[in-house]
VMD Tcl script that draws the C-alpha trace (Angstrom):
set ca {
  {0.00 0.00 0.00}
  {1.32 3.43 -0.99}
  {0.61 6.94 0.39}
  {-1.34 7.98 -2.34}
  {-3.33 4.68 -2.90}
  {-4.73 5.35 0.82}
  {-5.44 9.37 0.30}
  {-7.76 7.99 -2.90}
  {-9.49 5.01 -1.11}
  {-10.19 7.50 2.26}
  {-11.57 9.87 -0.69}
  {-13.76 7.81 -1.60}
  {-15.02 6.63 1.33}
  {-15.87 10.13 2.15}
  {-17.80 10.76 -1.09}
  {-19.46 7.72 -1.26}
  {-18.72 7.75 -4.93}
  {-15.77 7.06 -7.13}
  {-17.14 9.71 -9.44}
  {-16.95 12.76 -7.17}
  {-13.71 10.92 -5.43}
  {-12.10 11.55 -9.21}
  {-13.35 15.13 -8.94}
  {-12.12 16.46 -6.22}
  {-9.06 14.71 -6.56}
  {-8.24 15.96 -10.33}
  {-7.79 12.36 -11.78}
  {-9.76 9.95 -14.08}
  {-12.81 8.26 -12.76}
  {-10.73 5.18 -14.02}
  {-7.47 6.08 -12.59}
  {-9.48 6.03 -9.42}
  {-11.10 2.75 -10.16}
  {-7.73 1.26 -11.15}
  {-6.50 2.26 -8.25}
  {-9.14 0.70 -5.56}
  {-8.86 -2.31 -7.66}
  {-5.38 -2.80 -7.09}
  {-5.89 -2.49 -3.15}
  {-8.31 -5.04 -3.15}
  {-5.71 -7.15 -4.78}
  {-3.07 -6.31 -2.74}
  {-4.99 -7.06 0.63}
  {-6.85 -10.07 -1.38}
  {-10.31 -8.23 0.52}
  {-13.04 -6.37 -1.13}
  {-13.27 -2.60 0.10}
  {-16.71 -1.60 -1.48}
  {-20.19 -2.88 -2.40}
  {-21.39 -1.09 -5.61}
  {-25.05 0.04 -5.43}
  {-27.18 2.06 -7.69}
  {-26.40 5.72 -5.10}
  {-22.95 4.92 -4.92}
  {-20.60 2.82 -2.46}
  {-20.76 0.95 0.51}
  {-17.77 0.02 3.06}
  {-17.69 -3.86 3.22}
  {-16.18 -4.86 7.13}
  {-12.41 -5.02 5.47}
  {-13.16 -1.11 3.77}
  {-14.39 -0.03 7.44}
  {-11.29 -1.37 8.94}
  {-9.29 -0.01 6.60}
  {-10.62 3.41 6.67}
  {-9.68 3.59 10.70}
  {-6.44 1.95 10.10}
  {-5.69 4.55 6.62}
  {-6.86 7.75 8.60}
  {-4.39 6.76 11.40}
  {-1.11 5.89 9.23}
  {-2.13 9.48 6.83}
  {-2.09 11.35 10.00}
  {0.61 10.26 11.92}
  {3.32 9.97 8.39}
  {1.65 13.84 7.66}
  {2.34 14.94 11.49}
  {6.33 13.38 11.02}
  {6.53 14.79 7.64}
  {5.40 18.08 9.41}
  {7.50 18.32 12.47}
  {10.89 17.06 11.29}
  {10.40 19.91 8.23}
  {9.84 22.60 11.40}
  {13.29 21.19 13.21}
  {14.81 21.09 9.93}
  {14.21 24.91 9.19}
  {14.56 26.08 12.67}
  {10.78 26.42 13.69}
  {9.26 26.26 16.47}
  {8.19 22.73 17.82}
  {4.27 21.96 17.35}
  {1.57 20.85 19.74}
  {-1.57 20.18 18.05}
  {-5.03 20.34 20.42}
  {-8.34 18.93 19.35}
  {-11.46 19.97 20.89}
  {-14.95 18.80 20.33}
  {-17.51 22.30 19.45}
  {-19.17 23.35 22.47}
  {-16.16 21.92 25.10}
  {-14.48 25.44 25.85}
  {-17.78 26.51 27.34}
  {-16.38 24.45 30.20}
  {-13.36 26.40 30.58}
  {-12.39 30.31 31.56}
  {-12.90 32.84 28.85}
  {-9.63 32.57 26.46}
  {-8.04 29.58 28.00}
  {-6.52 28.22 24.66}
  {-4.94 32.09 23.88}
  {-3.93 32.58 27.74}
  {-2.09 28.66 27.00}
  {-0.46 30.24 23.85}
  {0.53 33.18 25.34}
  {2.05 31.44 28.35}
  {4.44 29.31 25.80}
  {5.32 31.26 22.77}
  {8.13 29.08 21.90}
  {5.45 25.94 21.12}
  {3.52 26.73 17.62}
  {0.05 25.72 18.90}
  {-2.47 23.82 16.15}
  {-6.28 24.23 17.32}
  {-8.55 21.58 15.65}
  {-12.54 22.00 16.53}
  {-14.57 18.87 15.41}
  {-18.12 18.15 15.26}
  {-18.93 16.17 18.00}
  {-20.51 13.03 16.30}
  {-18.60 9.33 16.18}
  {-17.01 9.71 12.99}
  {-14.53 12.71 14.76}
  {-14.02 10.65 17.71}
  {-12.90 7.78 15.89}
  {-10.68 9.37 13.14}
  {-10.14 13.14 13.14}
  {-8.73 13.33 16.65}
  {-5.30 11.03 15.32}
  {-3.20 14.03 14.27}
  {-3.90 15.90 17.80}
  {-1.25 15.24 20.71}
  {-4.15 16.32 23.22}
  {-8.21 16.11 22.60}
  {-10.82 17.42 24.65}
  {-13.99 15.61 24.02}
  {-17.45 14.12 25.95}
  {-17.45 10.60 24.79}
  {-14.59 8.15 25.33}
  {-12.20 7.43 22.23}
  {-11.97 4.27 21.23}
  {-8.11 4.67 19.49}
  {-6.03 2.37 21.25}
  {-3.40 5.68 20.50}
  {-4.92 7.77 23.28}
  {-5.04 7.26 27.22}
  {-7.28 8.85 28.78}
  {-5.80 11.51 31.31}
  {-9.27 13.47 32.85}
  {-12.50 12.52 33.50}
  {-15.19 14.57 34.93}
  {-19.14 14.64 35.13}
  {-21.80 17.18 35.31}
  {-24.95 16.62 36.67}
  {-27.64 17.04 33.79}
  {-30.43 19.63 34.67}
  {-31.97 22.66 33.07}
  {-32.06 25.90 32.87}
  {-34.95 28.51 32.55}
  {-35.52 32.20 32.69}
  {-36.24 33.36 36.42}
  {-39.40 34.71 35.58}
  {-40.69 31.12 34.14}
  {-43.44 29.70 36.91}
  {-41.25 26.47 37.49}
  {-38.77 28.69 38.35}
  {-40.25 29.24 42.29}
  {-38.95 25.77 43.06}
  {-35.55 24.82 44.27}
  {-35.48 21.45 42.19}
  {-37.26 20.07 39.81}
  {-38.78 16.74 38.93}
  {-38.84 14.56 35.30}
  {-42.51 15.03 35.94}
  {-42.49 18.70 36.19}
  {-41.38 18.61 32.77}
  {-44.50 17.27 31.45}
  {-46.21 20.07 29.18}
  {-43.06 22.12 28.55}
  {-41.21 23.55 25.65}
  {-37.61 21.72 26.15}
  {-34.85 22.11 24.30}
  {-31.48 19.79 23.75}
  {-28.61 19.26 21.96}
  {-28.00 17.72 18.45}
  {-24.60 16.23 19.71}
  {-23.84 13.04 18.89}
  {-22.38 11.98 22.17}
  {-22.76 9.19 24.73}
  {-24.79 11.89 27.54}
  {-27.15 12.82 24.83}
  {-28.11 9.64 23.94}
  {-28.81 8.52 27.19}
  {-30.93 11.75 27.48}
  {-33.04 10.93 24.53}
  {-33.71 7.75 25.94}
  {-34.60 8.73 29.13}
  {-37.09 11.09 27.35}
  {-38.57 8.38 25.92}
  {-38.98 6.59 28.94}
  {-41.16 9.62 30.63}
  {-43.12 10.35 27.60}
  {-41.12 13.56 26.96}
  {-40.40 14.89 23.28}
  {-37.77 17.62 22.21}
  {-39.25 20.48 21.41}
  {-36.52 22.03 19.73}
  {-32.94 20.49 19.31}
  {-29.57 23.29 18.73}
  {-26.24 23.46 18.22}
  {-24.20 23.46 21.07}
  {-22.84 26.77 19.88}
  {-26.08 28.09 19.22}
  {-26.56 29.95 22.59}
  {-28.04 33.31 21.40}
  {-30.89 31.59 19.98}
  {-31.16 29.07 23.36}
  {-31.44 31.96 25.41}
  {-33.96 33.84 23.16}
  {-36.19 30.50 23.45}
  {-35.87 30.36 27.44}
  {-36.97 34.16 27.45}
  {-40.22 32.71 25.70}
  {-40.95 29.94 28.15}
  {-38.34 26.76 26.95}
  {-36.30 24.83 29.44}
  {-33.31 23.55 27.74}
  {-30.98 20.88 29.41}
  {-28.03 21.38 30.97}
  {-25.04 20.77 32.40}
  {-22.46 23.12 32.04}
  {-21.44 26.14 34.84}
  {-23.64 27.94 36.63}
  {-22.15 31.26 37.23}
  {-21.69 31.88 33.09}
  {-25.56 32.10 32.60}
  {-27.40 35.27 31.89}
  {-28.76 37.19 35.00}
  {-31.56 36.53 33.88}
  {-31.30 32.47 33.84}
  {-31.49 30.52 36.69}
  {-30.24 26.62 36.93}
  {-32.55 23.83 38.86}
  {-31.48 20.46 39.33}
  {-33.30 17.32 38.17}
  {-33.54 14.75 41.10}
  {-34.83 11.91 39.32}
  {-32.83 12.17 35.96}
  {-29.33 10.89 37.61}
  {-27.23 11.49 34.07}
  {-24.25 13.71 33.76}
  {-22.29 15.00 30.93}
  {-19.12 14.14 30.37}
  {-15.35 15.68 29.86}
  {-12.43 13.94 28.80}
  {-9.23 14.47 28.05}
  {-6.95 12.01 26.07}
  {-3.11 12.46 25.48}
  {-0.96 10.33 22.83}
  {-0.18 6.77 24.15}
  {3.38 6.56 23.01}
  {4.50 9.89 24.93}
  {4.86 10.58 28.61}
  {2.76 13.16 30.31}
  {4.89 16.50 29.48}
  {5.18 19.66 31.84}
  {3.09 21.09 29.57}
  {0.42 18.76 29.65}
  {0.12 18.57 33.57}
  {-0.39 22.31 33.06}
  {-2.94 22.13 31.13}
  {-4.69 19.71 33.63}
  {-3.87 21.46 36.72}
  {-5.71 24.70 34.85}
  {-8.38 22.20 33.46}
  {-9.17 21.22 37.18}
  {-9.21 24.44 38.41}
  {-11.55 26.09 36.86}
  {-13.97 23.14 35.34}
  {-16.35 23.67 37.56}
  {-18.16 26.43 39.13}
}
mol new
graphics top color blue
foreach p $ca { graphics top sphere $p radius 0.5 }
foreach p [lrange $ca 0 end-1] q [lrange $ca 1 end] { graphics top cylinder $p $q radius 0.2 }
display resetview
């Protein structure tokens, strides 16, 4: 298998289509095709199904995707840093961080990190927070910040802390006179939650289900103005994040009866030893997680 055999195949496996693989990679629909054929030679394994809307991973392809995205990244990440020694740069630390995380953390944390060490050239990576990133877009990071576990045998797992789920609402909302609240309470409200794709949420959703609750409206976890603009109308939304960054206007109320939290991890590369930098990081990460 060559370099530029696997950048094709992961192509295609992110098109779904050896057509619009061949376009965005320049080349021949049957230089592409030749080329997929000759990996499914090579590793005597069939890599796609071909259906009428386009391609399918077969269990070898799906393997072979996880396996191609981690070789790509770590030979570009080599390629990358021994060019920086080589011309005198400065050495690189890479952090990946799932959208919505840094809402955990104190206002500029990542700049306030770069400014404390300009002789590191700092790479930020933000990643939509569904399985696909977990699994693969995390393996060119030396540090990731996400809220489900990673399943890469390259990462160990250095922090792990949980929120307790509740909700939030405007003060002026009538369930607001209580100092807790009940699933039951819920019944009859406008809620909002999350469209992440993480192991919290889906344990939400189900115990929705269970109680005969319904979404009423699912954002981004970046999407604040227009959560807040719903709670001044009467939503509750979820949530599990700090207290003391909510509106003066926005009051949090625990959920007795829900017992879920959400989740924050942080993973460091499995071949390296926990730097000076990296306890930093975790010492400020403890500090200030939660309220």
């Amino acid at each position: 298998m060559e370099y530029k055999q696997l950048q094709v195949f992961l192509k295609v496996c992110e098109t779904k289509s050896i057509t619009k693989a061949a376009e965005r990679l320049f080349i021949s629909q049957q230089a592409v095709s030749r080329i997929i054929a000759n990996l499914e030679t090579e590793l005597n394994a069939r890599l796609f199904i071909r259906t009428p809307q386009g391609v399918e991973l077969t269990d070898c392809g799906g393997e072979l995707e996880q396996q191609a995205f981690e070789f790509l990244h770590h030979h570009d990440s080599i390629v990358t840093r021994l060019g920086n020694l080589n011309q005198g740069g400065r050495k690189e630390y890479k952090i990946g961080f799932f959208m919505g995380m840094l809402q955990m953390l104190p206002a500029h944390f990542l700049p306030d990190l770069m400014d404390a060490h300009p002789r590191l050239q700092f790479r930020l990576q933000s990643y939509p927070d569904n399985e696909r990133s977990r699994s693969f877009q995390n393996y060119g990071c030396d540090l990731v910040m996400t809220t489900s576990p990673l399943t890469s045998g390259n990462f160990v797992q250095i922090f792990h802390y949980e929120s307790p789920i509740g909700v939030i609402l405007q003060r002026s909302h009538p369930l607001a006179q209580k100092r807790e609240l009940t699933m039951a309470d819920l019944k009859g409200q406008r809620l909002i939650t999350l469209n992440s794709d993480n192991r919290s949420q889906s344990r939400l959703m189900n115990r929705l289900r269970e109680w005969g609750l319904d979404a009423h409206s699912v954002v981004g976890d970046t999407e604040w103005g227009l959560t807040w603009d719903l709670l001044r109308r009467g939503y509750i939304s979820f949530y599990a994040g700090k207290l003391s960054v909510l509106p003066d206007d926005m009051l949090g109320l625990p959920l007795t009866d829900l017992n879920l939290a959400w989740e924050f991890f942080v993973y460091k590369r499995q071949s390296k030893k926990l730097s000076a930098l990296e306890k930093e990081i975790l010492a400020k990460i403890r500090e200030n997680i939660s309220d």
